[in-house]
Every structure is written in C-alpha cells, then in structure tokens.
C-alpha positions in Angstrom: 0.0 0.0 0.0 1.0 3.5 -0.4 0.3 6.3 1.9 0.5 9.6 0.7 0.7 12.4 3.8 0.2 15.6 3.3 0.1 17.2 7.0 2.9 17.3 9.9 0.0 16.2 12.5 -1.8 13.4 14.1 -2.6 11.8 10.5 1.7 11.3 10.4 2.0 9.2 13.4 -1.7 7.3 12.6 -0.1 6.3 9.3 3.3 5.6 10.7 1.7 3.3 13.7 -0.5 1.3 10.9 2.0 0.5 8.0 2.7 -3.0 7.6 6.4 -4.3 6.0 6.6 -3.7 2.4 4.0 -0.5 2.7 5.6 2.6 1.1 4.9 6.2 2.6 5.2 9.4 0.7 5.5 12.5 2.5 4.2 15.8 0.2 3.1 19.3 1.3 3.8 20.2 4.4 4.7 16.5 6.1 7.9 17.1 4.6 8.7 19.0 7.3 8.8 15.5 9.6 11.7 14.5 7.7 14.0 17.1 9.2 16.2 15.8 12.4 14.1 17.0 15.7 14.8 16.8 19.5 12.8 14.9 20.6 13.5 13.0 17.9 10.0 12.9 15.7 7.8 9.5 14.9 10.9 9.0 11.6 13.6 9.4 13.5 14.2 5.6 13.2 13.6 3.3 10.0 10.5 1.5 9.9 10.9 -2.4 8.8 10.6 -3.0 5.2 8.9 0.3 4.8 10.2 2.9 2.7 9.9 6.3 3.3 10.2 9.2 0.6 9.4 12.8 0.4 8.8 15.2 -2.7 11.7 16.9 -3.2 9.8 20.2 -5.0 7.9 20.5 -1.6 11.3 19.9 0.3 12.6 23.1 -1.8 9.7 25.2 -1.5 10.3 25.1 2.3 14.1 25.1 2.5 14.7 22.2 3.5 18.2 20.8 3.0 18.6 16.9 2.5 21.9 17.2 4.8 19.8 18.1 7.9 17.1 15.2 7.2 17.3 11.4 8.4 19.4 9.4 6.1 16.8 7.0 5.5 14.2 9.0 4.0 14.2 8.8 0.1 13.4 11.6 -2.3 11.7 11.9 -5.6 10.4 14.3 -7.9 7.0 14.4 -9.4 7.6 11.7 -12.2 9.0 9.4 -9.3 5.7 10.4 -7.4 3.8 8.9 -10.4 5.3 6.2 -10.5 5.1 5.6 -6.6 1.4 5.4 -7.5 1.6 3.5 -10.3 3.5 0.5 -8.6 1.7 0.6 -5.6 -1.7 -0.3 -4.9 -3.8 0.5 -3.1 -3.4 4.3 -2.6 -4.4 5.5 0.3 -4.4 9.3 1.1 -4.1 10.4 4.8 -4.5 14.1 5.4 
C-alpha cells in the first residue's frame, strides 16, 4: 500500500503506527517537514521495517529544506517518481 501524507500532525504518526512491511509512505506538502532531524526525535527518526519512506523533493525546496539536515533513511523523488510511486503501488491511500 501506499500512503500519501500531506500534513505534519496526528494523520503522520496514525499512518506511521498502521504501515505494515513492504507498505511505502510518501511525504508531500507540508509533512515534509517530519523529515527534518528534531529533539525529541520525531515519529521518523528511526527506520520503519521493510517500509520505505520518501518525500517530494519540490515540496522539500519550497520550504528550505536541506537533504543534509534530514534522516538518512528517507528517500526523495520528484514528481515523475511520485507517479510512479502510485503506479507500482496499490492501493493508494491518502491520509490528510
């Protein structure tokens, strides 16, 4: 399955606490803020088994955010690899 987030609030850590190994979460919008390092660490601060994580890199630099200050096993992609995110997952499921 892939998630698709698109807000830094409770629907992050409900979609973190549900995925299931092999699931594939992609942060866009503003929930690529939760991919910048935190103390307290935030819900991604450690990788998830078998889940991969990514996050748009367009929405990364519309908000300044530097790759070198985000957790090093977060993945990136533009928006052709966001097409095909949805194109080799299925379901989608959107959590906002």
């Amino acid at each position: 399955m892939l998630y698709i987030v698109n807000k830094r609030t409770e629907a992050l850590d409900s979609c973190i606490e549900r995925v299931m190994s092999n699931d594939v979460v992609l942060l866009i919008e503003e929930a690529v803020l939760a991919t910048v390092i935190t103390k307290p660490p935030s819900i991604l601060s450690k990788p998830i088994d078998q889940v991969q994580i990514y996050a748009l890199s367009p929405d990364m630099k519309a908000r300044g955010i530097d790759v070198n200050r985000c957790y090093e096993h977060i993945r990136y992609v533009d928006y052709a690899g966001f097409v095909e995110l949805v194109e080799n997952n299925n379901p989608v499921r959107s959590c906002c």
